[in-house]
N, CA, C and O atoms as a CHARMM CRD file, in Angstrom:
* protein
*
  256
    1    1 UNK  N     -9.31100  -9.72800 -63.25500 PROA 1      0.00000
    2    1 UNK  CA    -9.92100 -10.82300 -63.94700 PROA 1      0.00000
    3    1 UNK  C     -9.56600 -12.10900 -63.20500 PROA 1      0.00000
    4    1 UNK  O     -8.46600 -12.58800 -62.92900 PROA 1      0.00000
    5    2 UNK  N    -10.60600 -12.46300 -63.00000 PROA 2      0.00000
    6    2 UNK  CA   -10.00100 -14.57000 -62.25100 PROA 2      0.00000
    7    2 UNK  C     -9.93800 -15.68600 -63.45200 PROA 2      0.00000
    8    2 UNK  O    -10.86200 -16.13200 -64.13100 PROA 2      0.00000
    9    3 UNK  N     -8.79300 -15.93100 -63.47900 PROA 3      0.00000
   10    3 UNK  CA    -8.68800 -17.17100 -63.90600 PROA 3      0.00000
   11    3 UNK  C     -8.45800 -18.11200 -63.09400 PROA 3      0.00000
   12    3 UNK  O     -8.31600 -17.81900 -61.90700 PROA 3      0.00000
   13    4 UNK  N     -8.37300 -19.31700 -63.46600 PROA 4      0.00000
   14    4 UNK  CA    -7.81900 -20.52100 -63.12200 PROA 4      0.00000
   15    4 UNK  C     -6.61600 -21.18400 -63.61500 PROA 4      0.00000
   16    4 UNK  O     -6.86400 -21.51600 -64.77400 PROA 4      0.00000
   17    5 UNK  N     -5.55900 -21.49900 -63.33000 PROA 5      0.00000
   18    5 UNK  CA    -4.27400 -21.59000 -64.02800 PROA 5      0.00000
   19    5 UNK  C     -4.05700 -23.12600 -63.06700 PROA 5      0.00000
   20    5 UNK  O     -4.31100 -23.38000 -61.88900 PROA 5      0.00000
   21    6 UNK  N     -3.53300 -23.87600 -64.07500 PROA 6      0.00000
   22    6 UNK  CA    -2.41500 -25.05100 -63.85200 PROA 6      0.00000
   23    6 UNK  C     -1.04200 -24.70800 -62.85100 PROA 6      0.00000
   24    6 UNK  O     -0.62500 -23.99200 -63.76200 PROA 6      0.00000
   25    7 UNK  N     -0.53600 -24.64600 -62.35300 PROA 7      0.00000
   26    7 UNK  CA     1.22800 -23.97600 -62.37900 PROA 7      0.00000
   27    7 UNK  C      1.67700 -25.19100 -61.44900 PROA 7      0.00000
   28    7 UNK  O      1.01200 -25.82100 -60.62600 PROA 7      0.00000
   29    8 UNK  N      3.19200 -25.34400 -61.88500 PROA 8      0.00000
   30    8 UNK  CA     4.12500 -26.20200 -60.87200 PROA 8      0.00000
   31    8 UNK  C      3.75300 -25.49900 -59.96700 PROA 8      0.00000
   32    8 UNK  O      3.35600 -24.37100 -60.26300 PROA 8      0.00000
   33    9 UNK  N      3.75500 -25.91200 -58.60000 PROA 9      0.00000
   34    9 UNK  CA     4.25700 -25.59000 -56.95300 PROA 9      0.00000
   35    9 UNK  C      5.26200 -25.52900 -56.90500 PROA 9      0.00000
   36    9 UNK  O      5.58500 -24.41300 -56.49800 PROA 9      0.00000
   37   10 UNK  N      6.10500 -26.16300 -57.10900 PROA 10     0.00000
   38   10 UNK  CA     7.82500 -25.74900 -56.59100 PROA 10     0.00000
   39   10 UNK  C      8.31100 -24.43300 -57.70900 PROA 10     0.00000
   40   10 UNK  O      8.98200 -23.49700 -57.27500 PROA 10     0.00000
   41   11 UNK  N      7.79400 -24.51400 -59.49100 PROA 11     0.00000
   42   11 UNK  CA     7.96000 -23.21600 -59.54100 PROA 11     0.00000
   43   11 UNK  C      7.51500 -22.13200 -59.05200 PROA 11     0.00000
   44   11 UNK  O      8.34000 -21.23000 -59.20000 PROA 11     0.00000
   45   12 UNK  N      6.03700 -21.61600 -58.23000 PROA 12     0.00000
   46   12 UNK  CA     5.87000 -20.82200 -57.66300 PROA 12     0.00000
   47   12 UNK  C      6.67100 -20.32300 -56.48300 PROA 12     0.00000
   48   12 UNK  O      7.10600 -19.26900 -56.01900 PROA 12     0.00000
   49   13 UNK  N      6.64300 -21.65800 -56.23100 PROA 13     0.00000
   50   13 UNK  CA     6.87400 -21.26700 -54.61200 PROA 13     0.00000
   51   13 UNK  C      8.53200 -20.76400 -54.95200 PROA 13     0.00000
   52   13 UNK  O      8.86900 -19.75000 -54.34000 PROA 13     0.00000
   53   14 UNK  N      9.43300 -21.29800 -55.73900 PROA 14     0.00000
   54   14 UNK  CA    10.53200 -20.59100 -55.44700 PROA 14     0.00000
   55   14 UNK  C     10.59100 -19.34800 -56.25500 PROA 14     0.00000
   56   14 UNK  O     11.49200 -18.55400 -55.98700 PROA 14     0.00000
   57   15 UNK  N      9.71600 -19.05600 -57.25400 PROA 15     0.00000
   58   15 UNK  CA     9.74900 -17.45300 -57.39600 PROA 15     0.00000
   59   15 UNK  C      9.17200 -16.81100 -56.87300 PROA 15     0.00000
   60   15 UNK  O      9.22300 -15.68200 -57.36100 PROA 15     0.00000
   61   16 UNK  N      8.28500 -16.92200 -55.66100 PROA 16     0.00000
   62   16 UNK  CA     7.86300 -16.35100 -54.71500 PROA 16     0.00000
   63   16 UNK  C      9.13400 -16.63200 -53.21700 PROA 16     0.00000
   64   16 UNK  O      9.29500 -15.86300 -52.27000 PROA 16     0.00000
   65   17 UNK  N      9.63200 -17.54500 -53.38800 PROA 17     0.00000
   66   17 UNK  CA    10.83700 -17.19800 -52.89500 PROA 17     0.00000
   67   17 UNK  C     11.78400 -15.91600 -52.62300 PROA 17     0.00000
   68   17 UNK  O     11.92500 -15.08300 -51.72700 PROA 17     0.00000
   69   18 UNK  N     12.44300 -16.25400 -54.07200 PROA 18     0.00000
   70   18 UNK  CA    13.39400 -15.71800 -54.45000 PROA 18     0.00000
   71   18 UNK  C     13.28800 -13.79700 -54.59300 PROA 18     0.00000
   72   18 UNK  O     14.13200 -12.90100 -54.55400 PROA 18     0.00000
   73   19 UNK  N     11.88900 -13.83500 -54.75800 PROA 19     0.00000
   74   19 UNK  CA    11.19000 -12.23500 -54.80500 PROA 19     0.00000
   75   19 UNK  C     10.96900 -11.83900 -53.53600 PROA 19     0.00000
   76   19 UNK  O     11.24700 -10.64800 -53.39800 PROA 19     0.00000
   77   20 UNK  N     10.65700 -12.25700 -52.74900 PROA 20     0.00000
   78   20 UNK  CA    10.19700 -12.19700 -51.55000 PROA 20     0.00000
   79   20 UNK  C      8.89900 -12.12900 -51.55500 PROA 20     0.00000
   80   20 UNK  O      8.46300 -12.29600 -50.41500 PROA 20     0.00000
   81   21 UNK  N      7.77900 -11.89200 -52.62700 PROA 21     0.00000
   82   21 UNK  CA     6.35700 -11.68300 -52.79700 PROA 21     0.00000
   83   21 UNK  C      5.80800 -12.79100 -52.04300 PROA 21     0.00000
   84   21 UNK  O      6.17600 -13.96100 -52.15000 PROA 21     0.00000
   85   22 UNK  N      4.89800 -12.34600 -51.27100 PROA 22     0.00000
   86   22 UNK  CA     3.69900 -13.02600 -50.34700 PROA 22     0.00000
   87   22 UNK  C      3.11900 -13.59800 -50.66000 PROA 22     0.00000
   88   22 UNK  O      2.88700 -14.65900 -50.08200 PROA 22     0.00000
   89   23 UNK  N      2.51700 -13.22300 -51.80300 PROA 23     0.00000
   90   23 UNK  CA     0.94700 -13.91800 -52.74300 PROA 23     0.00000
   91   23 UNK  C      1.39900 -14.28100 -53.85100 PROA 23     0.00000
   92   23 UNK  O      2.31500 -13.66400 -54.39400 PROA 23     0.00000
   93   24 UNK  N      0.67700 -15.64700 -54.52700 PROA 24     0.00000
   94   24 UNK  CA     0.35800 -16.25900 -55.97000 PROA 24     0.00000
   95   24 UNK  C      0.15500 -15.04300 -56.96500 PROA 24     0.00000
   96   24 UNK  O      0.87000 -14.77700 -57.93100 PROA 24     0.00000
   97   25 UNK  N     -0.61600 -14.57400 -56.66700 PROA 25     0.00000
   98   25 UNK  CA    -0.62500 -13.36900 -57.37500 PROA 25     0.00000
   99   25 UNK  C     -0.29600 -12.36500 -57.87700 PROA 25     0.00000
  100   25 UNK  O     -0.76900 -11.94300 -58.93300 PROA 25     0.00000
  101   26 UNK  N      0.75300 -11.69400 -57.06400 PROA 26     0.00000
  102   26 UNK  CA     1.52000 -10.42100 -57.00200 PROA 26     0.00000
  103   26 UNK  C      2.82700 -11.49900 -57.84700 PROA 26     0.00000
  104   26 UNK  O      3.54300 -10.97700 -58.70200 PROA 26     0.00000
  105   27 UNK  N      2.98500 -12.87200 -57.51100 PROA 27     0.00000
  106   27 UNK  CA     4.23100 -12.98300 -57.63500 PROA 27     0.00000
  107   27 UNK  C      4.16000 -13.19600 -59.47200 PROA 27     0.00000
  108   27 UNK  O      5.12000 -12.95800 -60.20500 PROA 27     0.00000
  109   28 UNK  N      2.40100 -13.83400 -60.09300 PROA 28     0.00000
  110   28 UNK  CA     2.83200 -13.82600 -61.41100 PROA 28     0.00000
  111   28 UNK  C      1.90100 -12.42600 -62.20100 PROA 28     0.00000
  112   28 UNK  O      1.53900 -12.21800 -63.35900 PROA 28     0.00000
  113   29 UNK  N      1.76000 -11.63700 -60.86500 PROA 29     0.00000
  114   29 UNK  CA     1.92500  -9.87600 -62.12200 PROA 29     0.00000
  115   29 UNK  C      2.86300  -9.31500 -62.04500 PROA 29     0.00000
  116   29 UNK  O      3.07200  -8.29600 -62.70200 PROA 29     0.00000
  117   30 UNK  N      3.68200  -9.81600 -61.23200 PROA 30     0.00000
  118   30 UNK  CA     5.33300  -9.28800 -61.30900 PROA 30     0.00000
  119   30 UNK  C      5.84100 -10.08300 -62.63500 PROA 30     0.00000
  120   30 UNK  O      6.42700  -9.51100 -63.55400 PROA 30     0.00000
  121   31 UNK  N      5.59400 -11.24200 -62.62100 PROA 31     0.00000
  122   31 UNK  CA     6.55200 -11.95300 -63.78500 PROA 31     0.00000
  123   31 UNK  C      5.88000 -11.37300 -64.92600 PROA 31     0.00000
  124   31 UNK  O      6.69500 -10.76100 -65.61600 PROA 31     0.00000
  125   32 UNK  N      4.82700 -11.33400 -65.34000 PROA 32     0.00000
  126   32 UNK  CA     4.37200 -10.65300 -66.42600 PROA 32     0.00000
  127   32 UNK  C      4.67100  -8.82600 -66.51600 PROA 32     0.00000
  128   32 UNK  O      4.71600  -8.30000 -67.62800 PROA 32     0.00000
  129   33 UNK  N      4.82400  -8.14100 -65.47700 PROA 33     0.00000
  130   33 UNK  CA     5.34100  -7.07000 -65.79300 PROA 33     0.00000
  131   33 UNK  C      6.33600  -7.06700 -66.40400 PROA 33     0.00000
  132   33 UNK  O      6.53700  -6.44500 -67.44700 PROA 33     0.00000
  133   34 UNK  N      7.48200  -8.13400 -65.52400 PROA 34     0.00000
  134   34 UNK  CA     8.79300  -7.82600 -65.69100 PROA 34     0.00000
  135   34 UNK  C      9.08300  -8.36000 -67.73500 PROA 34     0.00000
  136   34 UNK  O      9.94900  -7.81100 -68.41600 PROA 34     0.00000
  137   35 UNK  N      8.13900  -9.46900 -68.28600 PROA 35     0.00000
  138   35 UNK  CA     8.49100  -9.84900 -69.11100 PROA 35     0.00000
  139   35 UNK  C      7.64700  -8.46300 -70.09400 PROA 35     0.00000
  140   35 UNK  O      8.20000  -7.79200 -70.96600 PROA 35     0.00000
  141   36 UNK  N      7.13200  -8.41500 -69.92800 PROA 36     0.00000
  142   36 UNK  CA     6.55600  -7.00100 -70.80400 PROA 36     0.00000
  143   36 UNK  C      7.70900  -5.95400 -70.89300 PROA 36     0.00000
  144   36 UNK  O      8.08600  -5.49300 -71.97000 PROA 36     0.00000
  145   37 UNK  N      8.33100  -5.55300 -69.48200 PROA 37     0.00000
  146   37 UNK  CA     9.40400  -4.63800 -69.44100 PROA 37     0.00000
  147   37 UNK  C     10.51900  -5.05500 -70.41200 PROA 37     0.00000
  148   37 UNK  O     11.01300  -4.24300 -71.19500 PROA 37     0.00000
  149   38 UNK  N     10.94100  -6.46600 -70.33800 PROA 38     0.00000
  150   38 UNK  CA    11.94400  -6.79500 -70.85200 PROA 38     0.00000
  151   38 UNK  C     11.98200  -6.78700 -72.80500 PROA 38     0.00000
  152   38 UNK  O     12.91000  -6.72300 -73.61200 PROA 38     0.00000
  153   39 UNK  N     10.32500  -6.89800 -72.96100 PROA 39     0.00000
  154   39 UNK  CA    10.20800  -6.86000 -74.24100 PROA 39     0.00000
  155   39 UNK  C     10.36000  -5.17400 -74.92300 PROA 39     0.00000
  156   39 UNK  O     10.93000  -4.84500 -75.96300 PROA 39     0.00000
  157   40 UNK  N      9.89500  -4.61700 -74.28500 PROA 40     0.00000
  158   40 UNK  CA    10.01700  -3.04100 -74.69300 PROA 40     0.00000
  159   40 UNK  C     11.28900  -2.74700 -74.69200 PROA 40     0.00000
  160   40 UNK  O     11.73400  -2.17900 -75.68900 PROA 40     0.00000
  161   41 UNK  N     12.25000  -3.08500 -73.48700 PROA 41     0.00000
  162   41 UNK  CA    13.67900  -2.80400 -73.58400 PROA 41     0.00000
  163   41 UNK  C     14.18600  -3.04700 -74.76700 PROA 41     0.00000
  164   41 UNK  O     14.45600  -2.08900 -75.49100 PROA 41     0.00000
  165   42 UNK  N     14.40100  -4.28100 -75.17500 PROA 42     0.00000
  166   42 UNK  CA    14.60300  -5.50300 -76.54200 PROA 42     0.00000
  167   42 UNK  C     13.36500  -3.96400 -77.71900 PROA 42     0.00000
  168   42 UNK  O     14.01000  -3.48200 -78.65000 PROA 42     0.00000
  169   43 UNK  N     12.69000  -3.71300 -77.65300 PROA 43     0.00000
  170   43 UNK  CA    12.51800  -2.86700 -79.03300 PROA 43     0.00000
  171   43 UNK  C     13.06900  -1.60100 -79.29900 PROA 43     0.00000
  172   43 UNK  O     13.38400  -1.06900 -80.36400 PROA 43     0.00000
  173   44 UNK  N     13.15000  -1.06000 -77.64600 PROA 44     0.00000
  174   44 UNK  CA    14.10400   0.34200 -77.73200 PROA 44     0.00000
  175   44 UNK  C     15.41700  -0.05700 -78.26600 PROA 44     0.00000
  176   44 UNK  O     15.79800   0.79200 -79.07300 PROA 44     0.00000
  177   45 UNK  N     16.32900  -1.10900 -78.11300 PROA 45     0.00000
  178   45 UNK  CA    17.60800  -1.67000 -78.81800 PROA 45     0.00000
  179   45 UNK  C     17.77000  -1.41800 -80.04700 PROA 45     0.00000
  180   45 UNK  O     18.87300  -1.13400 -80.51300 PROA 45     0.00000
  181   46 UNK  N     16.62700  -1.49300 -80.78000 PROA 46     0.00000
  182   46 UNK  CA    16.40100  -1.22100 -81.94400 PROA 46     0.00000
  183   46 UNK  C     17.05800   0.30400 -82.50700 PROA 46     0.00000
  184   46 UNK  O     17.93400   0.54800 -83.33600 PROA 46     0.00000
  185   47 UNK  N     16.43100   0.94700 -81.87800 PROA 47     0.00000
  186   47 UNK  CA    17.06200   2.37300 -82.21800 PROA 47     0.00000
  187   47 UNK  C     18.26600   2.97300 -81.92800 PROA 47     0.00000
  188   47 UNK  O     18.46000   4.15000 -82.23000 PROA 47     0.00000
  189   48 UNK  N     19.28300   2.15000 -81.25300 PROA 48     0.00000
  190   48 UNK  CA    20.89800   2.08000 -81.16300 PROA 48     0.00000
  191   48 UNK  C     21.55900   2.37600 -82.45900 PROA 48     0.00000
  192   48 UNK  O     21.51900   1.63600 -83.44200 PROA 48     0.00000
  193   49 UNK  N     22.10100   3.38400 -82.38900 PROA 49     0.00000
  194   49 UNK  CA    22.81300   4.50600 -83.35000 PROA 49     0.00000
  195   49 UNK  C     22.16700   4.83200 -84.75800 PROA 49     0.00000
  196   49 UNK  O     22.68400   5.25300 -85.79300 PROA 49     0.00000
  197   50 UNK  N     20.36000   4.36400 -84.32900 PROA 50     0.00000
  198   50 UNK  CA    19.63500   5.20600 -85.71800 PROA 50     0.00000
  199   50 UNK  C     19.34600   7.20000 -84.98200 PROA 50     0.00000
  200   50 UNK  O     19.24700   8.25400 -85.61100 PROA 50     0.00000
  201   51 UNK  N     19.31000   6.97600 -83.75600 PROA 51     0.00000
  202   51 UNK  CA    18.75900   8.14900 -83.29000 PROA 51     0.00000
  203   51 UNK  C     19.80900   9.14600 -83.16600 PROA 51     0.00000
  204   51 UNK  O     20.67100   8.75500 -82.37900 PROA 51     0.00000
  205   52 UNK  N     20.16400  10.83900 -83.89000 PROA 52     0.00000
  206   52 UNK  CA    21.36300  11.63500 -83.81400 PROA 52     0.00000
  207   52 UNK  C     20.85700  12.67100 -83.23600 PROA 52     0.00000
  208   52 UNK  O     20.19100  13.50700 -83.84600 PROA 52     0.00000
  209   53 UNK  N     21.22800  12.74800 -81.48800 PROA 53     0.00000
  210   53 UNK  CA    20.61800  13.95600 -81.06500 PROA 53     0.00000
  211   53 UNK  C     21.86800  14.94800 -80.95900 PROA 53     0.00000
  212   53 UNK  O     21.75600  16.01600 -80.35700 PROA 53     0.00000
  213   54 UNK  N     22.99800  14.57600 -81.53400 PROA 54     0.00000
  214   54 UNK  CA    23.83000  15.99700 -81.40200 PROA 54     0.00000
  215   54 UNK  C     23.83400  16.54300 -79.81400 PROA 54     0.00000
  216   54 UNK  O     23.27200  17.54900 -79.37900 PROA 54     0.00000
  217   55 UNK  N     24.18200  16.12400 -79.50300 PROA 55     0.00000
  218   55 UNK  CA    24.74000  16.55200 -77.85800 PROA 55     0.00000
  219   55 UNK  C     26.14500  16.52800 -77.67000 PROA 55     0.00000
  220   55 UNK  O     26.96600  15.69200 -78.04500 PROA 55     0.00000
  221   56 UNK  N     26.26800  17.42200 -77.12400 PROA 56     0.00000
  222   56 UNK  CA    27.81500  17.79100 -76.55300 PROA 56     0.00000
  223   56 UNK  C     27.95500  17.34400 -75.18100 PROA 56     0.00000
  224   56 UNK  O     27.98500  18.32800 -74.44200 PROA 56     0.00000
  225   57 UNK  N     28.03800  16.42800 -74.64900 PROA 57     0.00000
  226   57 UNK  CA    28.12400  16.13600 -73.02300 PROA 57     0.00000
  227   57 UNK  C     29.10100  16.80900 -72.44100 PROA 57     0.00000
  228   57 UNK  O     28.98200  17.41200 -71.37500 PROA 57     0.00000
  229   58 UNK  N     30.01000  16.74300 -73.04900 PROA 58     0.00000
  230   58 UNK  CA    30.79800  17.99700 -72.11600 PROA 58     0.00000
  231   58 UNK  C     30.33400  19.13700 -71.54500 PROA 58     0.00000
  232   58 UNK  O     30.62600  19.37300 -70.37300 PROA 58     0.00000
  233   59 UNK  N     29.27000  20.31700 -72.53600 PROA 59     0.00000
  234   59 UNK  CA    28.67900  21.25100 -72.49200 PROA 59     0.00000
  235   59 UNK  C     27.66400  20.59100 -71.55900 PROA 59     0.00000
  236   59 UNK  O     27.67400  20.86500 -70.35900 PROA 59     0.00000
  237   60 UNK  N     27.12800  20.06200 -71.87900 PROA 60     0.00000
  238   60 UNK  CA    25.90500  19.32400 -71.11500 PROA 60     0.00000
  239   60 UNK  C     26.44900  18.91300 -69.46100 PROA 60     0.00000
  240   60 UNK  O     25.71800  19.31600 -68.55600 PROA 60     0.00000
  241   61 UNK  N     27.17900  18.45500 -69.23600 PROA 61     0.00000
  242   61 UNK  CA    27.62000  18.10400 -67.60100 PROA 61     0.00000
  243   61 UNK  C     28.80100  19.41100 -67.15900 PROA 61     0.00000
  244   61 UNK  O     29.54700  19.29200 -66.18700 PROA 61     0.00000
  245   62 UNK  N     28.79200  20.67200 -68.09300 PROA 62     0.00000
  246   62 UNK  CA    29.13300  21.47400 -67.38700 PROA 62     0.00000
  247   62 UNK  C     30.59000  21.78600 -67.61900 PROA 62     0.00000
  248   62 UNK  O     31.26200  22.67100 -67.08900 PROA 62     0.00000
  249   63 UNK  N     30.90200  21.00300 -68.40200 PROA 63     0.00000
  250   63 UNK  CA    33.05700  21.30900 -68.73100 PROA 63     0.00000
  251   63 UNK  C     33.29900  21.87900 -69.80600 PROA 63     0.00000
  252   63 UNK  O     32.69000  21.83400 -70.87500 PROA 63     0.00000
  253   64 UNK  N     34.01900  22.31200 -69.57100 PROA 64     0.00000
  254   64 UNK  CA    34.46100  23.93500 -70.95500 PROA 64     0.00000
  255   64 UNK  C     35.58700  23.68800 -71.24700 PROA 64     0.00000
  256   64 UNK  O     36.19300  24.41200 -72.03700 PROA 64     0.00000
């Protein structure tokens, strides 16, 4: 899809910096991946000690 976007220059350019990404482009579908990623992480948190899978890691990595 093409849009047209506003953006600082010095913010691009130094997160295209700092990424090493080449292009305007790649550098803000990276930032939008990464913030999508970060939001799913943040909902899986959620399920921190609701989920009881009963595992034995010991048995599981092999020690008796």
């Amino acid at each position: 899809m093409r849009t047209t976007l506003d953006l600082p220059e010095d913010l691009l350019l130094k997160a295209m910096s700092l990424s090493q990404i080449k292009t305007k482009t790649q550098v803000i579908t990276t930032a939008l991946q990464e913030m999508i990623r970060k939001s799913e992480i943040s909902d899986l948190k959620s399920f921190k000690g609701k989920v009881d899978l009963d595992i034995d890691l010991d048995t599981l990595r092999g020690r008796h």
